[in-house]
C-alpha positions in Angstrom: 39.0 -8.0 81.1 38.5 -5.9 78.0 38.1 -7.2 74.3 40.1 -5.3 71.8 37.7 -3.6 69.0 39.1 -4.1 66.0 38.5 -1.3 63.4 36.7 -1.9 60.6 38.9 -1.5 57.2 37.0 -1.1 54.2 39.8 -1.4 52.0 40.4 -5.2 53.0 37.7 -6.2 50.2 38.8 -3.7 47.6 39.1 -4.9 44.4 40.9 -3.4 41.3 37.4 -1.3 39.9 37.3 1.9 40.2 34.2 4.2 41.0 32.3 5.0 38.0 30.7 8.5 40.1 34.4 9.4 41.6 37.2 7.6 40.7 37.8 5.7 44.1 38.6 2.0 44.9 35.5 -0.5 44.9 34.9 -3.3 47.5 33.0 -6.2 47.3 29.9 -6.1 49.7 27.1 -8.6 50.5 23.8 -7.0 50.1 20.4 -8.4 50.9 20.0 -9.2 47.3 23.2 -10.1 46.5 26.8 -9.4 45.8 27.7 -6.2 44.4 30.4 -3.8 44.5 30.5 -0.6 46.2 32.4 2.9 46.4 34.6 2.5 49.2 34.0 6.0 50.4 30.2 5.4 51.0 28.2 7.1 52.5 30.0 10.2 50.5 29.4 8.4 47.7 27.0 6.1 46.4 28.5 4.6 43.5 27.3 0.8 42.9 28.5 -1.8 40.0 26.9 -5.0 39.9 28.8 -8.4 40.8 29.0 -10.5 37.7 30.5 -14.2 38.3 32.9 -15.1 35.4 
């Protein structure tokens, strides 16, 4: 038997920011410090915001 792979969509965590280095959606990423929010076309580019709980 095979197991499907199921592609990874990086748009499933975007939220409504937008880039500050290119204009693109942000998504919400769990880093080793923390939440933060990241351009959603990294590796191209490596814009970062940080997650602020309100």
């Amino acid at each position: 038997m095979s197991n499907p792979v199921k592609a990874f969509d990086s748009t499933s965590n975007a939220v409504g920011l937008q880039c500050p280095k290119c204009g693109s959606s942000m998504v919400l990423k769990d880093g080793i410090y923390g939440k933060f929010y990241s351009c959603s076309r990294f590796p191209r580019c490596k814009g970062t915001r940080s997650y602020l709980k309100m």
